[in-house]
Structures are given as structure tokens and as C-alpha cells.
PyMOL CGO cylinders between C-alpha atoms (Angstrom):
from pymol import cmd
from pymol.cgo import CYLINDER

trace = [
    CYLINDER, 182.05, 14.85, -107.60, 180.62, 11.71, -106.63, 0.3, 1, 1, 1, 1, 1, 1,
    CYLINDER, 180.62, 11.71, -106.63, 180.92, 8.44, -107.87, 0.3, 1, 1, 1, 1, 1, 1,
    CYLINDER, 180.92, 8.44, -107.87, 178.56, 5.79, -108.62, 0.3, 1, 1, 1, 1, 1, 1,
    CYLINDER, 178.56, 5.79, -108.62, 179.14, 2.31, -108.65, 0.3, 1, 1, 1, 1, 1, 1,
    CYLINDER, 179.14, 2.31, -108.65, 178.35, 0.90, -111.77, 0.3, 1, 1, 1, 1, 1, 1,
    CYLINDER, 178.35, 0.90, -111.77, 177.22, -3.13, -111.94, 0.3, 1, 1, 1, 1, 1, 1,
    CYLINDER, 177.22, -3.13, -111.94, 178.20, -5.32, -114.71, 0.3, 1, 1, 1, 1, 1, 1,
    CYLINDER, 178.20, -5.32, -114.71, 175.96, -6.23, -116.57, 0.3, 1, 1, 1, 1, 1, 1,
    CYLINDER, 175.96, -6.23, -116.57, 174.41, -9.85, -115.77, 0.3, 1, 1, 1, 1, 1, 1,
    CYLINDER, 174.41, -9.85, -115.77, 172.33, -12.36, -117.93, 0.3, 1, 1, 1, 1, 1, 1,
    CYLINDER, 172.33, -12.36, -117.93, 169.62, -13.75, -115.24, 0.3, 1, 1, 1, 1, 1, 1,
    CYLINDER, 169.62, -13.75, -115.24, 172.22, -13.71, -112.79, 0.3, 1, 1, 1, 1, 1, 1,
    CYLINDER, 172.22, -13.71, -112.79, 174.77, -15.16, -115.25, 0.3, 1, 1, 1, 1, 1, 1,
    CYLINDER, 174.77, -15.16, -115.25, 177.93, -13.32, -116.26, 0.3, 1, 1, 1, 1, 1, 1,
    CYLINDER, 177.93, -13.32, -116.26, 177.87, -14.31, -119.48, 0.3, 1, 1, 1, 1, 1, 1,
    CYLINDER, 177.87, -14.31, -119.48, 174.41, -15.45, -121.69, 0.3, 1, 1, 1, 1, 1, 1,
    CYLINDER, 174.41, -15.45, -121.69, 174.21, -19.25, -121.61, 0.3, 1, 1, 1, 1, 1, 1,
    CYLINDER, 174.21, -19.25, -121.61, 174.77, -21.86, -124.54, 0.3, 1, 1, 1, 1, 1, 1,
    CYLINDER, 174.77, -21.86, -124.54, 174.28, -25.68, -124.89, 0.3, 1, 1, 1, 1, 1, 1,
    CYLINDER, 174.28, -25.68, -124.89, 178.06, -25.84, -124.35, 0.3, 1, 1, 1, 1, 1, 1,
    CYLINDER, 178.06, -25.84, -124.35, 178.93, -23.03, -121.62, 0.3, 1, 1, 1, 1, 1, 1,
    CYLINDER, 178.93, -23.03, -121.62, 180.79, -24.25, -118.96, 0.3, 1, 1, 1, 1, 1, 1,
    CYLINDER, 180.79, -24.25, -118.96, 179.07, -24.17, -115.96, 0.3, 1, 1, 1, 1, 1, 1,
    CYLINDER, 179.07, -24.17, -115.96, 181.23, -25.25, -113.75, 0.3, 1, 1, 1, 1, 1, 1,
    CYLINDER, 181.23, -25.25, -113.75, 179.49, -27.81, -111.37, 0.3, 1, 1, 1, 1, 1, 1,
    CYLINDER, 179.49, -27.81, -111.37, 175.76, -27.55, -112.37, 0.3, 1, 1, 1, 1, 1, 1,
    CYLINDER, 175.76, -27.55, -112.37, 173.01, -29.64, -110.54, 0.3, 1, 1, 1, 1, 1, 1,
    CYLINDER, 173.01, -29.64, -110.54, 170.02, -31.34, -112.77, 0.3, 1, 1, 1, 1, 1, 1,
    CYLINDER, 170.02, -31.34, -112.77, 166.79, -31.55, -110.81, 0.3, 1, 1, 1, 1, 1, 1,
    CYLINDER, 166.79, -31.55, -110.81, 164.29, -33.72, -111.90, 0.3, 1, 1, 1, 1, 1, 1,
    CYLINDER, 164.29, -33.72, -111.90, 160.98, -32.51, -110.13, 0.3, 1, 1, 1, 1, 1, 1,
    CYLINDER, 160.98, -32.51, -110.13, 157.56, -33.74, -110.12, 0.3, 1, 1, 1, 1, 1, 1,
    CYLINDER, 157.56, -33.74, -110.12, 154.17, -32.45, -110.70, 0.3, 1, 1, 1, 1, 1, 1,
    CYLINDER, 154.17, -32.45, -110.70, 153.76, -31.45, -107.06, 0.3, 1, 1, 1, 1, 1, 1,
    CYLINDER, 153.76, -31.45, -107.06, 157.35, -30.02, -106.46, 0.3, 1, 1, 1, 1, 1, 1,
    CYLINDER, 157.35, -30.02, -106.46, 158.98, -33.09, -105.10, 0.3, 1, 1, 1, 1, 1, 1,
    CYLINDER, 158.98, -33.09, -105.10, 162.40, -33.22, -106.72, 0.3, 1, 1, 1, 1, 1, 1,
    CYLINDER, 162.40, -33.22, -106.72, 165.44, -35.19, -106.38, 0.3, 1, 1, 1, 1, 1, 1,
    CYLINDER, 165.44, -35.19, -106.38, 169.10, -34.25, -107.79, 0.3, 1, 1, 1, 1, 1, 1,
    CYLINDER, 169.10, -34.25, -107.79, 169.81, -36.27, -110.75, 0.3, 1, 1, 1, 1, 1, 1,
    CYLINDER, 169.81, -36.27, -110.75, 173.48, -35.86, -111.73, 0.3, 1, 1, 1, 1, 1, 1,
    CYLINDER, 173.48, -35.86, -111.73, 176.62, -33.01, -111.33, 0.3, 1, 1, 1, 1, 1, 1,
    CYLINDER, 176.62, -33.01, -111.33, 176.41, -31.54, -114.83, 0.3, 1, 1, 1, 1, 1, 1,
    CYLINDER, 176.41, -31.54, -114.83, 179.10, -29.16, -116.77, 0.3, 1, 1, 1, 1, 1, 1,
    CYLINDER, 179.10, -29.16, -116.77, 176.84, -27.70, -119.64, 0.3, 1, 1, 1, 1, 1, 1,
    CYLINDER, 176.84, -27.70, -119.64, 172.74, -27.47, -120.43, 0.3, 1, 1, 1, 1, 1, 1,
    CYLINDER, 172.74, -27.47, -120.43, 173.96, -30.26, -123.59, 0.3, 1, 1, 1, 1, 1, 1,
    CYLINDER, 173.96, -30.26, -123.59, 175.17, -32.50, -121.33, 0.3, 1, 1, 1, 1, 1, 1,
    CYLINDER, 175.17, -32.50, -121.33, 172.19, -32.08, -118.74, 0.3, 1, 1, 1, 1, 1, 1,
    CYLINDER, 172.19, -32.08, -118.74, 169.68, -32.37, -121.50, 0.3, 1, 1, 1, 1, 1, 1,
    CYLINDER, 169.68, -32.37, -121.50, 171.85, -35.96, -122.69, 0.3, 1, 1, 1, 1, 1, 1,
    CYLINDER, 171.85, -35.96, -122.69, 171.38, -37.09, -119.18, 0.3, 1, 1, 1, 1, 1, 1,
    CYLINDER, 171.38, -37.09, -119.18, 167.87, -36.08, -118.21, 0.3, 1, 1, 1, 1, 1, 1,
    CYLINDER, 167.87, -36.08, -118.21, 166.71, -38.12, -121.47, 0.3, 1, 1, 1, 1, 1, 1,
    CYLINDER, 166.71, -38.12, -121.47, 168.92, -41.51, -120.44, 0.3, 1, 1, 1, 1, 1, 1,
    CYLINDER, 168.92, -41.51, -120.44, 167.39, -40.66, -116.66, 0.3, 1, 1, 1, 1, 1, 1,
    CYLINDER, 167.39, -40.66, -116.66, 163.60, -40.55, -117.94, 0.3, 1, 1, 1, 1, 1, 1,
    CYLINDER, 163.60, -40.55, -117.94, 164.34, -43.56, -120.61, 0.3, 1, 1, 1, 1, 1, 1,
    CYLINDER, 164.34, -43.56, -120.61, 165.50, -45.36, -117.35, 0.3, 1, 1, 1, 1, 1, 1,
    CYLINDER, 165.50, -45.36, -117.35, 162.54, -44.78, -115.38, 0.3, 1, 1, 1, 1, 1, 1,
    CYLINDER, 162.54, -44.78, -115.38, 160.10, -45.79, -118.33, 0.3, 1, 1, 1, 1, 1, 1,
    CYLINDER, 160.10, -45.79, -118.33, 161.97, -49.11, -118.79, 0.3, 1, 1, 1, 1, 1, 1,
    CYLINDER, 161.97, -49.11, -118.79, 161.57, -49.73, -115.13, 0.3, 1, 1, 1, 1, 1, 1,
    CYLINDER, 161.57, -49.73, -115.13, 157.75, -48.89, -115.01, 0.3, 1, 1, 1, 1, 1, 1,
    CYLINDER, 157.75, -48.89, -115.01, 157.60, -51.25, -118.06, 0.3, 1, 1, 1, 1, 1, 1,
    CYLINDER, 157.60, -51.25, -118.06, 159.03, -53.76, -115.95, 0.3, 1, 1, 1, 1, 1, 1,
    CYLINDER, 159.03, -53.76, -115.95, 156.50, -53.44, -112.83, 0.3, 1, 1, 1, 1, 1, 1,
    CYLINDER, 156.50, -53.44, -112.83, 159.67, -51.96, -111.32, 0.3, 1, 1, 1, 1, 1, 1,
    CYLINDER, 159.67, -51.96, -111.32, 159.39, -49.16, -109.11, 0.3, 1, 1, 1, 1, 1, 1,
    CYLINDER, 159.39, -49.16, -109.11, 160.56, -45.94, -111.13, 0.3, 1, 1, 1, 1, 1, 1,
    CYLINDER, 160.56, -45.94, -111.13, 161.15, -43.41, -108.21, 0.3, 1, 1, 1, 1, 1, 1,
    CYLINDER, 161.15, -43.41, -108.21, 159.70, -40.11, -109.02, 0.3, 1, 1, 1, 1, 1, 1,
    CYLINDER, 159.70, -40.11, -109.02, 157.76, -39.76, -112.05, 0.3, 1, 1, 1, 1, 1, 1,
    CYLINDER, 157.76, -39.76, -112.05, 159.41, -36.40, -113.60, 0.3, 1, 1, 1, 1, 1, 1,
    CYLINDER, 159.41, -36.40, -113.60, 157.32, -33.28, -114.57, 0.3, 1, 1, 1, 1, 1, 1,
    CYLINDER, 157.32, -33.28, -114.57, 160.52, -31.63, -115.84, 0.3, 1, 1, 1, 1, 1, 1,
    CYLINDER, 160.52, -31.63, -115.84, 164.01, -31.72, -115.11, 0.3, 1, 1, 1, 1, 1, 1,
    CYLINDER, 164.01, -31.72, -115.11, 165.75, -28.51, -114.01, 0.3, 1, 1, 1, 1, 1, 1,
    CYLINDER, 165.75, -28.51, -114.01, 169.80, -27.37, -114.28, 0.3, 1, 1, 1, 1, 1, 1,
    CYLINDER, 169.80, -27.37, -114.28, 171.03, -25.19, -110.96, 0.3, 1, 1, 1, 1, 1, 1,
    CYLINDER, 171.03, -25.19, -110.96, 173.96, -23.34, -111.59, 0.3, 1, 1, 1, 1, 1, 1,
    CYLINDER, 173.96, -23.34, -111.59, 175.79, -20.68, -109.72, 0.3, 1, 1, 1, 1, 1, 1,
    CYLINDER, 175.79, -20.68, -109.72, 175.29, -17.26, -110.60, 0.3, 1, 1, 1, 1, 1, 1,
    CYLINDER, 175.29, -17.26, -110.60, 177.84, -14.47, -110.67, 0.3, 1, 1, 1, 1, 1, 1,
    CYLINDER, 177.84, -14.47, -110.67, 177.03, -13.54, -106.90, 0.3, 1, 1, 1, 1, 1, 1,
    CYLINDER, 177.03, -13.54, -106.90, 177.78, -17.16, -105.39, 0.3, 1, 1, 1, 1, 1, 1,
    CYLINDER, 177.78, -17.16, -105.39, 174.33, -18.67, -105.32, 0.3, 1, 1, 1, 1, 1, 1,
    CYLINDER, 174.33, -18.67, -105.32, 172.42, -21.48, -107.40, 0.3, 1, 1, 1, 1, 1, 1,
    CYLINDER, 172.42, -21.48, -107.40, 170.63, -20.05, -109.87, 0.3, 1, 1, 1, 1, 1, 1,
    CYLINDER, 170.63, -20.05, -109.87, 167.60, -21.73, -112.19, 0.3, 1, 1, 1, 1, 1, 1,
    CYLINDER, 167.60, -21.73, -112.19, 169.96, -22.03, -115.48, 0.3, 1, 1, 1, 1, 1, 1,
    CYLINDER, 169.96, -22.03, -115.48, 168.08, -24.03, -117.70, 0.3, 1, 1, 1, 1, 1, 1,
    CYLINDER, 168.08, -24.03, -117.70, 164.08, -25.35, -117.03, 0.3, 1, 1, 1, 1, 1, 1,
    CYLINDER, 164.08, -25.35, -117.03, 164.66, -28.60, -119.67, 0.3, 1, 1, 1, 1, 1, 1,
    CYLINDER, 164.66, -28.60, -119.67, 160.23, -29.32, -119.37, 0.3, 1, 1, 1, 1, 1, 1,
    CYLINDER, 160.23, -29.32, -119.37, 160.76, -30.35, -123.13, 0.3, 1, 1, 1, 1, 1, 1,
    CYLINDER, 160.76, -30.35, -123.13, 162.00, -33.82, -122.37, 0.3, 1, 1, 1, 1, 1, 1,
    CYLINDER, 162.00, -33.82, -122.37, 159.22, -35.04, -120.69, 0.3, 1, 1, 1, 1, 1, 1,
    CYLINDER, 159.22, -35.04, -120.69, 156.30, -33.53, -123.19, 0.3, 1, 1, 1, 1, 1, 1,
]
cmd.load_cgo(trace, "trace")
């Protein structure tokens, strides 16, 4: 008889489906431009708490374009990385809301 390996079911790579507050262990929020420049933001633990800081990041950059200051990148969206059940960074959350 043979035997067939059977996969556990994943959740876009995820083991479990994500929340606001799921742990994700050391997430990476991505703020990327219009044209696919990017630049890492902060080490996250949860989409709530990358959402919290991509709004005080764009807030930040507004005040500083108010001021004739140079604002870095001018974000299209911010993104959350996190690592999927087989070891590599997966898209977890796409947070384009903040900046519309």
C-alpha cells in the first residue's frame, strides 16, 4: 500500500489565517513607492501594530514636506513581510489603505 504525504493545510503560506493581533513573530513593514522603490520602515509583531506605525511614519513625512524638509520616499503603500510556514518572507499584509 503506498502512502502519500499529506501537507497541512496553509493560509497564503501562513500556518494559521492572519488577524490584526497574530503574532508574527519579527515582521518587516515596507513602505514602497509608486515605482517600486521601497525602504524598511520598522520590525513589527502584528498587522495592528504595523498599520499604528505606517500612519505615525506617513504623518511624519507630511509634516516634513510641510516644512520644506526633505521627506525621503513619498509612500504608495506600505507593505508587512512575514515569514511563512516554510522559512521565507512572505507578503502578509499589503496596508495601500493608509495612504488613499
Amino acid at each position: 500500500m503506498a502512502t502519500t504525504k499529506k501537507h497541512p493545510k496553509t493560509y497564503n503560506g501562513f500556518a494559521i489565517p492572519l488577524q490584526p493581533d497574530t503574532e508574527l513573530g519579527l515582521a518587516v513593514l515596507i513602505a514602497e513607492d509608486e515605482e517600486g522603490h521601497y525602504e524598511p520602515v520598522a520590525v513589527v509583531v502584528s498587522i495592528a501594530e504595523a498599520r499604528e506605525i505606517a500612519e505615525n511614519d506617513l504623518r511624519n513625512r507630511m509634516c516634513r514636506l510641510e516644512r520644506e524638509e526633505d521627506p525621503g520616499l513619498c509612500p504608495y503603500t506600505y507593505k508587512l513581510w512575514a515569514r511563512g510556514v516554510e522559512g521565507s518572507y512572505l507578503l502578509a499584509a499589503d496596508l495601500e489603505d493608509i495612504v488613499k
